[in-house]
Structure formats: C-alpha cells, structure tokens
TORPANU-970436 format. One line per 2 residues: number of its first residue (from 1); their letters; for each residue x, y, z of C-alpha. Coordinates in nm, 4 decimals. Layout:
NUM> A> X,Y,Z; ...
REM end
This chain:
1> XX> -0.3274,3.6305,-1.9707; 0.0526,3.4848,-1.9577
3> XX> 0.2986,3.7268,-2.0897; 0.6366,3.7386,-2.1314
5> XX> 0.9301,3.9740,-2.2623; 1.1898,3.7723,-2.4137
7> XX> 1.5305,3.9656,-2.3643; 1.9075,3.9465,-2.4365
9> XX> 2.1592,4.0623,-2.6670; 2.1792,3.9871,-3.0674
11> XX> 2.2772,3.6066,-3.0805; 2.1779,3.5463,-2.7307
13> XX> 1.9236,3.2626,-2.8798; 1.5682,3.4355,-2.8456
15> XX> 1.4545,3.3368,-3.1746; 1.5291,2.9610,-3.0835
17> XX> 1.3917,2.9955,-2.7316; 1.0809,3.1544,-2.8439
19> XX> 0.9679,2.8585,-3.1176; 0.9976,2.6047,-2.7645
21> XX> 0.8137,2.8604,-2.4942; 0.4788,2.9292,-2.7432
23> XX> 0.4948,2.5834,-2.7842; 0.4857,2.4925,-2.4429
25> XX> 0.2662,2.7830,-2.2935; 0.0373,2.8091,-2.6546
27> XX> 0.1559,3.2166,-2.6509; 0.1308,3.4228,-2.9860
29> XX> 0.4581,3.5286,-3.0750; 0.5146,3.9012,-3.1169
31> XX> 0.8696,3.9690,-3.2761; 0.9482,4.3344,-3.3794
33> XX> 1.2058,4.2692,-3.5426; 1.0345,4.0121,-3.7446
35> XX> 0.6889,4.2709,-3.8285; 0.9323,4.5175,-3.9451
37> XX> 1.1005,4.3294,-4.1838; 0.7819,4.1924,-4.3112
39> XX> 0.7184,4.5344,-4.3544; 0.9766,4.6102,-4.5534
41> XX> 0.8991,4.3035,-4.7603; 0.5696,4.4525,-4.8506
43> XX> 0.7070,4.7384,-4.8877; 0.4589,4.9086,-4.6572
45> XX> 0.5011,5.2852,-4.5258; 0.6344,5.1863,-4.1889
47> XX> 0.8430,4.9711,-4.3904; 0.9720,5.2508,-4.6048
49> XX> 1.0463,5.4710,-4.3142; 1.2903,5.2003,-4.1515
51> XX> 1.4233,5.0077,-4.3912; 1.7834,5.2009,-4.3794
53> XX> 1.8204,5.2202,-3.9933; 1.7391,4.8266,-3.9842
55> XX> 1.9841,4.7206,-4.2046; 2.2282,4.9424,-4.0697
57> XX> 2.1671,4.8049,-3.7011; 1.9791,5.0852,-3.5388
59> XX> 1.7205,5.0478,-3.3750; 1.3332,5.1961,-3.5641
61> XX> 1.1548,5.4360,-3.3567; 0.8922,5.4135,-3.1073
63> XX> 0.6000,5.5951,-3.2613; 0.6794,5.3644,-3.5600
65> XX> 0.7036,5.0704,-3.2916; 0.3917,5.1570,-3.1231
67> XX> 0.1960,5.2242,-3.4246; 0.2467,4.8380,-3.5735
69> XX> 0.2534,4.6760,-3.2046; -0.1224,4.8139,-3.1499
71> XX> -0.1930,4.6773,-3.5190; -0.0663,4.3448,-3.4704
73> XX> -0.2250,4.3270,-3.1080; -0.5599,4.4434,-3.2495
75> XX> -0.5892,4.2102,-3.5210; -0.4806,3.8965,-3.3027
77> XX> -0.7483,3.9534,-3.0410; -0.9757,3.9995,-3.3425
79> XX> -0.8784,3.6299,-3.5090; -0.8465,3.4428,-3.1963
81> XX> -0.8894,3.4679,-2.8063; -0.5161,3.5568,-2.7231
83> XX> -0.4388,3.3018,-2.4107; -0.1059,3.5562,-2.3922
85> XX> 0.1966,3.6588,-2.5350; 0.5591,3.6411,-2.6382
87> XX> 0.7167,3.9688,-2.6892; 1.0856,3.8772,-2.8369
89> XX> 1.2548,4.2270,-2.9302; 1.0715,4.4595,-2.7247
91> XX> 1.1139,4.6485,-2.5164; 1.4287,4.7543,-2.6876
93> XX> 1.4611,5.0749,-2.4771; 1.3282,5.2611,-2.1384
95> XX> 1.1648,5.4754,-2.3417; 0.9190,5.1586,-2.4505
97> XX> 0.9201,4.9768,-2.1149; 0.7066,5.2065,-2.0516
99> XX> 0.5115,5.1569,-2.3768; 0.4265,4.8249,-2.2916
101> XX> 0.2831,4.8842,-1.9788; 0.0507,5.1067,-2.1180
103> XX> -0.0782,4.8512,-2.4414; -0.1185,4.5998,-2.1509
105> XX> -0.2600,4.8512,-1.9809; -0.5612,4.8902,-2.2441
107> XX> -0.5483,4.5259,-2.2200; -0.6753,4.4550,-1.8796
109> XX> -0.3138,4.2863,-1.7909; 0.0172,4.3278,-1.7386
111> XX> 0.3748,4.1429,-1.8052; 0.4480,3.8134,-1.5965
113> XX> 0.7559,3.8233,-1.6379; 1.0992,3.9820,-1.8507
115> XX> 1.3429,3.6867,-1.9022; 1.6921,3.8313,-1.9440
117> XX> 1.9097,3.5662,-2.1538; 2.2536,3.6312,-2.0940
119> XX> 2.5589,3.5688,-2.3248; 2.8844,3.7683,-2.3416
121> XX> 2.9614,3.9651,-2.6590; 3.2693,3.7517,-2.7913
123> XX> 3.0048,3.5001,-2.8274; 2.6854,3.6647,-2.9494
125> XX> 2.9538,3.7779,-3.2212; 3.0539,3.4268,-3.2713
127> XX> 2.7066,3.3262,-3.3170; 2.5753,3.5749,-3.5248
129> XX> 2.8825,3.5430,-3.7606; 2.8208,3.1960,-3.8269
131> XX> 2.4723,3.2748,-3.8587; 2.5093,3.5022,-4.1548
133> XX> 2.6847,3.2285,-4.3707; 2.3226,3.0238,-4.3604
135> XX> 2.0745,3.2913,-4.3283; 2.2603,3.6052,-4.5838
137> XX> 2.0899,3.8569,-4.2979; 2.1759,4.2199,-4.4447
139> XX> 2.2097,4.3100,-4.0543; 2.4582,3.9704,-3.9630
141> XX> 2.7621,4.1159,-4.1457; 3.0390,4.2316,-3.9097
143> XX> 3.0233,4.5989,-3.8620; 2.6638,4.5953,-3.8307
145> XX> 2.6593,4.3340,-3.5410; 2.9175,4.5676,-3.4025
147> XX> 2.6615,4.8284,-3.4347; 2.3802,4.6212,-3.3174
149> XX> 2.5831,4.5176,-2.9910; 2.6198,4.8811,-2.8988
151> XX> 2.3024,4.9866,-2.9171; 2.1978,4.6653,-2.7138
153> XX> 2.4427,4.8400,-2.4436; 2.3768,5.1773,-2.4506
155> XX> 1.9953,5.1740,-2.5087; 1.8401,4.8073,-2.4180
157> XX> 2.0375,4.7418,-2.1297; 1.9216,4.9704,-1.8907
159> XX> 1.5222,4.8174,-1.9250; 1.6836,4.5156,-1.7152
161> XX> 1.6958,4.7924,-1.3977; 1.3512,4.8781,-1.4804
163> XX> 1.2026,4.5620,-1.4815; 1.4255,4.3851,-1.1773
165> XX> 1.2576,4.6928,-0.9907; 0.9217,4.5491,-1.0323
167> XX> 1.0121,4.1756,-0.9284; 0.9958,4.0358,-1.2967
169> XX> 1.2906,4.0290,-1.4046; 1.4665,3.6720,-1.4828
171> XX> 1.8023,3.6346,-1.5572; 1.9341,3.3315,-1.7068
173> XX> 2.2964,3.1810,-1.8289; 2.2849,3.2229,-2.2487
175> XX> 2.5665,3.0146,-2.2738; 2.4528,2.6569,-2.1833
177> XX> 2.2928,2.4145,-2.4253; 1.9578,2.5325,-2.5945
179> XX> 1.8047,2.2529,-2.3452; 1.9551,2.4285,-2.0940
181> XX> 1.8290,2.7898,-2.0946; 1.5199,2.6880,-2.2163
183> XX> 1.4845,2.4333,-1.8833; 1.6059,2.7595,-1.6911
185> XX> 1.3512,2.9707,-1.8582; 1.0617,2.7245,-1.8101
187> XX> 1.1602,2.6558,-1.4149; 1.1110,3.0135,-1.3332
189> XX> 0.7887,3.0922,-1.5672; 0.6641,2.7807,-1.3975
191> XX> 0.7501,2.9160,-1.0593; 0.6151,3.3004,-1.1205
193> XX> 0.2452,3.1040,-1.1976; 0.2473,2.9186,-0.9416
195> XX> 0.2312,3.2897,-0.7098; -0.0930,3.3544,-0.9167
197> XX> -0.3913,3.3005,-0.6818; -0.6103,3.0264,-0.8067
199> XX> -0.8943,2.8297,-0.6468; -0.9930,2.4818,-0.7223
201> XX> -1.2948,2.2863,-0.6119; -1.2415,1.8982,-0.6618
203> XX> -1.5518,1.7177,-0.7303; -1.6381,1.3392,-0.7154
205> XX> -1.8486,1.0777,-0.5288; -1.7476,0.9488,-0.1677
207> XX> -1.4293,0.6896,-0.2403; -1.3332,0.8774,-0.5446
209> XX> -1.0060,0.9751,-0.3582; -1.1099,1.3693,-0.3401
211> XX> -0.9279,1.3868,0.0115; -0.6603,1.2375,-0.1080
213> XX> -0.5723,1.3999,-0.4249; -0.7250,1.7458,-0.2563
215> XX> -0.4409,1.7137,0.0110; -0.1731,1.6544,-0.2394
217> XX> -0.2238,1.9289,-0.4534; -0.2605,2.1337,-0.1462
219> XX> 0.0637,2.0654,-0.0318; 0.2527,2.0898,-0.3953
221> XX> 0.0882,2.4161,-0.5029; 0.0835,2.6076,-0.1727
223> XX> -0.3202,2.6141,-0.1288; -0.5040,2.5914,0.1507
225> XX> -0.7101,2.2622,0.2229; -1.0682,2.3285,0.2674
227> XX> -1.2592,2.0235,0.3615; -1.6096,2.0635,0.4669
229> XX> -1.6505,1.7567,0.5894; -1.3243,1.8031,0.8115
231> XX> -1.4802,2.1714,0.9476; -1.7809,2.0311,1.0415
233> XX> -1.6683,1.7352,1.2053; -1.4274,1.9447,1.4182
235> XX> -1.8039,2.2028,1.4861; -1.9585,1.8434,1.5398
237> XX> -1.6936,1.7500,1.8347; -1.7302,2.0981,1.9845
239> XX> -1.9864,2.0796,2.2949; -2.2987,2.2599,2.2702
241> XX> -2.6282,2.2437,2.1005; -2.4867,2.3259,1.7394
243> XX> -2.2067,2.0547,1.7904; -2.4779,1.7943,1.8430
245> XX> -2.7071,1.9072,1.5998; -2.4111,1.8548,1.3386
247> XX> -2.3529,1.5426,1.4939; -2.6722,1.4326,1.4543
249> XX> -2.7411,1.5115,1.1229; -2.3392,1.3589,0.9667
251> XX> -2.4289,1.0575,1.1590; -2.8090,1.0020,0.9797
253> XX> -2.5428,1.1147,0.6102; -2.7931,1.3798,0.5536
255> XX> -2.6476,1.7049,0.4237; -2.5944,1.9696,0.6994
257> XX> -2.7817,2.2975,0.6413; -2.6682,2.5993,0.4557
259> XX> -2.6636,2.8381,0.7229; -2.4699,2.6271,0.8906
261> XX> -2.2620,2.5628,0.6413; -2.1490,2.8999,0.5510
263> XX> -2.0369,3.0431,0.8582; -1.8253,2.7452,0.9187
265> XX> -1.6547,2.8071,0.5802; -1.6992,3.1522,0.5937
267> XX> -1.4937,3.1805,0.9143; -1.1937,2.9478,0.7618
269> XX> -1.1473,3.1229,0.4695; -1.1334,3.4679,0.6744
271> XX> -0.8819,3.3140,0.9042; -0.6836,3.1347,0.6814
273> XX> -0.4484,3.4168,0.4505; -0.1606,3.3600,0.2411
275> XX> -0.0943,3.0851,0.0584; -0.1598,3.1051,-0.3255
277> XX> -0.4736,3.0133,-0.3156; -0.7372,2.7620,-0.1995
279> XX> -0.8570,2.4113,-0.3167; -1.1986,2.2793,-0.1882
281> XX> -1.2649,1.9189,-0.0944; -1.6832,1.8414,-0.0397
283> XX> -1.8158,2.2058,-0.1295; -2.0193,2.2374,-0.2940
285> XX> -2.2420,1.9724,-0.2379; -2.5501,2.0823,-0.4221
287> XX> -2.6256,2.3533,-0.6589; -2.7753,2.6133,-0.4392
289> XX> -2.3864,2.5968,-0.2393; -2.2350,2.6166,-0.6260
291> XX> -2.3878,2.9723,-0.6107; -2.2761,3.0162,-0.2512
293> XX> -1.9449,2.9295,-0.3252; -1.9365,3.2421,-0.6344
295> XX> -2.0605,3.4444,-0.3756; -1.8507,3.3932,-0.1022
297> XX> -1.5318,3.4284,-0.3262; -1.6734,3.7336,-0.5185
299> XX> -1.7487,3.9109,-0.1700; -1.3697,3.8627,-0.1215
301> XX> -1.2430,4.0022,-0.4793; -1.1571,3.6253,-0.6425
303> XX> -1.3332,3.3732,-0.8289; -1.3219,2.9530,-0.9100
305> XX> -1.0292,2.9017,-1.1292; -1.0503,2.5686,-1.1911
307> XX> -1.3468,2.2148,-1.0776; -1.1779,1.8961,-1.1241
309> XX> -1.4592,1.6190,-1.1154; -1.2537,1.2607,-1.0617
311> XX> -1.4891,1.0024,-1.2109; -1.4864,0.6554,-1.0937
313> XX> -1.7376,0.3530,-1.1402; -2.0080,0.2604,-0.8778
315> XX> -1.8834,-0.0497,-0.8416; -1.5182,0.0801,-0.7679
317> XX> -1.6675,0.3573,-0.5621; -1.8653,0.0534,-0.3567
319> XX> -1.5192,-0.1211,-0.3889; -1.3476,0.1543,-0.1914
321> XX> -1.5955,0.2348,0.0772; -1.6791,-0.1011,0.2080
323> XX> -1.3132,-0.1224,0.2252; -1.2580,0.1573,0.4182
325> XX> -1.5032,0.0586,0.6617; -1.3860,-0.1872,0.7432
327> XX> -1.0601,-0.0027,0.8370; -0.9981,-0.0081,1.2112
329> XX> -0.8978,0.3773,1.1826; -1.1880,0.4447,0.9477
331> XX> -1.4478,0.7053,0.9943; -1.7654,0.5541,1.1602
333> XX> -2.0149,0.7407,0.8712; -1.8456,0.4785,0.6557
335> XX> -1.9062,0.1476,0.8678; -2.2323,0.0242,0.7556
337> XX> -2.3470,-0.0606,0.4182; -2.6453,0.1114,0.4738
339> XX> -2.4369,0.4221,0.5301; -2.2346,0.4268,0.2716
341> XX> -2.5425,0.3126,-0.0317; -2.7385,0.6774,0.1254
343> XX> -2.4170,0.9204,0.0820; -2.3552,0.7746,-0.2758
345> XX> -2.7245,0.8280,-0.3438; -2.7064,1.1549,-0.2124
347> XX> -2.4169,1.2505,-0.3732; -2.5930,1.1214,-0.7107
349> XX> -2.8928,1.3918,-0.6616; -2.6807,1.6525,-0.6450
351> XX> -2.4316,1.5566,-0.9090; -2.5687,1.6100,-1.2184
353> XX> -2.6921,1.9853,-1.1282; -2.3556,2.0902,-1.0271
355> XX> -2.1985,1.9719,-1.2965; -2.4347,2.1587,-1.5415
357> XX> -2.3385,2.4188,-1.3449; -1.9621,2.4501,-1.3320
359> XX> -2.0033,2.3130,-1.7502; -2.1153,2.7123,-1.8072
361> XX> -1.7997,2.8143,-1.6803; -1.5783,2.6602,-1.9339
363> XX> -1.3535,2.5537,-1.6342; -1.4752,2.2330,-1.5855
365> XX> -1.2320,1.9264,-1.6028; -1.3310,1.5444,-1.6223
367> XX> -1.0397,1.3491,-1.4475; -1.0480,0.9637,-1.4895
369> XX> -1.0425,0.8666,-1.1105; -0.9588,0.4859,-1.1624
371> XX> -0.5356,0.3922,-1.1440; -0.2803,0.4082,-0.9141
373> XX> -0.3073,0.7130,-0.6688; 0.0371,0.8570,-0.8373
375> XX> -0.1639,0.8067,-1.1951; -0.4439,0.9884,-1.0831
377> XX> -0.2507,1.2954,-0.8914; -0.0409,1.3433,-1.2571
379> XX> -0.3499,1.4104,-1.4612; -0.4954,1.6301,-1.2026
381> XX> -0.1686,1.7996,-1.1607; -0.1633,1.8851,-1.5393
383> XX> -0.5172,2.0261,-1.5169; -0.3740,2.2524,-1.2546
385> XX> -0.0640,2.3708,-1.4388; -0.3041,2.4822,-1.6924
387> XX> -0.5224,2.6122,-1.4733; -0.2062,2.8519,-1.3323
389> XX> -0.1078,2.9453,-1.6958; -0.4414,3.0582,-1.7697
391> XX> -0.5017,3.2486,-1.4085; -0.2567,3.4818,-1.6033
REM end
C-alpha cells in the first residue's frame, strides 16, 4: 500500500495539495480534522466531546483520535480494496506518531513517506485570514489561528524529528505556486517508489522489441537486466561439454532444458545484489519456467510485481526479423528464414499457457508493441510507475 502523512502548519495548503495527490496516486483521503467536524455535524458522541476544543483551536485527544481513525479505516477496507492512503492532519503530535505506526501496524504496512510543507507564520496567517472571509470557519478568526499556530509549534512540530529519524521525512518550500509544491511533492513520492523492490518479466514474441524496451527500463528504474538468452549464450561460448551442448541446442532454436536453465539464472540472480529490483527479458519461456520463476523468487523472500506482454502482428514480427538478419552485426539464430518461422512457432506454443498463467495474477499488462520505439517505452513506462505505486 502507498501511504502518506500530509504535514505543515494551518494555511500551509494541505487541503489543496491533498485534492491533486489522491488524484494522481488514487489514495483515500483521511482528514481528521475533516471526520471531526462531520462529527460534530451529526452531532455524534465523539462529536459532543470535542466540539469546544475545535473551535477554540486545540487540538481533540488521542483516544478520541484513535477511536474514529480505526472506524474510518475499518469501514474503508470494508467498501473498497484501499490501494493506500492520505493522512492530512495526523499525526498532530509525538504522542500519535506513534499511533500510526501501530494502525499500520495491524495493517500489514507502514508510512512511505511524511511530507513536511513548509510556510512561515506571517503567511499561514495571511492565508487563513483571507480564508475565513469565503469559508465563515468558526476556527479561521484571528485569535484562534493564533491559537492554532501555537499548538502547531509546541505539539506538531516535534513529529518532523521523529519521522526525519526514520528516512521519511520530506520537506518542501510552502510558499511557491500550488503547481509548485505539488511538483515538489510528486518528485520525491515518485522518487521514494522507485526504492521499492519490484520485478518485472517482459513478455512478447522474437522482434517484439523485448531487449530493447527490457534494457531501457533497466537502465531508468535501476533493475537489473536478466536476459536468458544473453546468459546462455555467454554458458554457450564457454568451452566444455555444457557450452556445446547449449550451443547446439540455440543453434537447432530449440528451447534449452530446465535444469540447465535454472542454475544459469539461479547463479545471476545470487550474484547480482542491489539495485531496486530485477526485470526479465526471455524467462519464462513456457509454463512449467512460469512456476520456476515463483519459486525461485519466493525462495529469496520476493515475488513478480509486474508481466508486460508487448503485442505485435506476425507480419510485423516477420517484418522485423528478416530484417535483422540480414544485419551484418546480427545474431546468426536470426539469419535464415527457416530459423526465424521455428522460434516464432515455438514461441506461439508456449504463449498462450503463460499468459493464462500470469492472467491469475491480476498483474498482467497488454502493451501495444507496434510505433516508434520512444511510443512503445512510454506506455510500458506508465505500466511500471503503476506497478511501483502499487509495490507499496
């Protein structure tokens, strides 16, 4: 799940800035203020109990807090698979920092990230002034703002230590353009997901451009390249009797063997670390590897976060091979005709079972493979931002 903490003084703009970031990362907004004045609309017993302290500025307390954040989180996961959410408002104090941990906690999660907006107080009192004229707020008169400010300093400005502690904590300038924070926002919630391990598998026929568009996504989200083709080819080169069996077998296009297979990947993975993650090129190749692949990155603690399957037309696909055959620097398991008709029908008896396969997963994602190689790495790029936000 993506969370996020939306922090900063009264008038700092988080009511604004939270309408644009649930839009953009499809959050449910939690806003305590907001549930306990719709408590005291309704005239509810929690809203009873803090109706005076609200409109005087202070701040409700957190068994009250606690009580209707559990209620609101309860009946959200009930209505609706909760992707993540916005808190705007709290944590208000140390005191429920510590709170939230613990509902994540029961959760299964934790907070991504605590995005500090910063604005000085001769403007947050400019702001909420000329707020009060439009909205008739009982807590945007003068005094109370006053009151509202030094509570903000005294209690809810400390949580900023506790949260740049952990690593979360982003601060941003308040007092640039509403375009402007929100880009700042957005850059480093972007940035934060892009740490989240994830592991993508591209699928596709030979000359769909899987090497290609593999490599590129590689390189712009920090991944490792796995291409099983490459691996073996380098095992293929090696001297020996396993070399030339591998050798053999890539040069007839006939699949190489599992248990050959899986020690060559196997051994990659194990000596590969870091990174944020890695994206596989030409694994699987049939279904029984589909369940080797689950395996291999269960046995490890992670899982498949993503399959991108670039679709392109036979015809294109034939289009694309017999041109790169032709290619002086070309591979020679693409040089004959003959060649290159046996991978595509190999590829074709595999295809459909993988895909049925991945399709149970709900992370399956159809990419149209056919357009300009910049066209094609921008929808599979999207697919992976999405991918990132839901890693979360």
């Amino acid at each position: 799940m993506l969370n996020i903490a939306l922090f900063g003084p009264p008038g700092a703009g988080k009511g604004t800035q939270s309408a644009r970031l649930i839009e953009r990362y499809k959050l449910h907004y939690i806003s305590s203020g907001e549930l306990l004045r719709e408590e005291i609309r309704e005239g509810t017993d929690i809203g009873l109990a803090v109706k005076d302290v609200i409109e005087k500025g202070g701040l409700a307390s957190d068994e009250l807090i606690v009580k209707l954040l559990e209620k609101t989180i309860r009946k959200i996961r009930e209505q609706t698979h909760a992707r993540g959410f916005l808190f705007d408002g709290f944590p208000r104090t140390l005191v429920q920092a510590y709170i939230l941990e613990g509902l994540l906690l029961k959760m299964h999660t934790s907070l991504m990230n605590l995005v500090s907006i910063q604005v000085p107080p001769e403007m947050c009192i400019e702001r909420l002034v000329g707020r009060a004229t439009v909205s008739g707020r009982a807590d945007d008169t003068r005094d109370v703002i006053d009151v509202r400010l030094r509570e903000y300093d005294q209690k809810t400005a400390p949580v900023l230590g506790f949260y740049e502690e952990k690593g979360i904590l982003i601060p941003v300038d308040g007092t640039t353009s509403v375009d402007g924070v929100f880009d700042q926002i957005t850059d480093a919630v972007d940035k934060s997901l892009r740490q989240v391990q994830l592991n993508l598998v591209v699928l596709g026929a030979p000359g769909s451009g899987r090497s290609t568009q593999a490599r590129m996504l590689a390189d712009q989200y920090n991944l490792h390249y796995i291409s099983t083709t490459d691996l073996l080819r380098e095992a293929a080169a090696k001297p020996g009797p396993l070399g030339h069996q591998i050798n053999t077998i890539m040069e007839q296009g006939a699949l190489v063997p599992d248990e050959i297979v899986i020690p060559v990947v196997e051994g990659y993975i194990r000596t590969h670390p870091g990174k944020n993650g890695l994206i596989f090129k030409g694994f699987p190749r049939t279904l029984v590897q589909a369940y080797i692949m689950d395996g291999m990155l269960r046995k490890i603690g992670q899982k498949v976060s993503c399959i991108l399957d670039l679709r392109v037309p036979t015809l294109e696909l034939l289009r694309r091979l017999s041109r790169r055959g032709s290619d002086e620097s070309s591979s020679r398991f693409d040089e004959t005709t003959e060649t290159i008709v046996q991978r595509l029908e190999e590829h074709e008896k595999y295809a459909n079972e993988i895909i049925g396969y991945f399709e149970k997963t709900q992370r399956l994602r159809v990419i149209d493979g056919v357009g300009t190689r910049e066209q094609i790495y921008q929808r599979l790029a999207a697919q992976v931002e999405e991918a990132f936000r839901q890693a979360r």
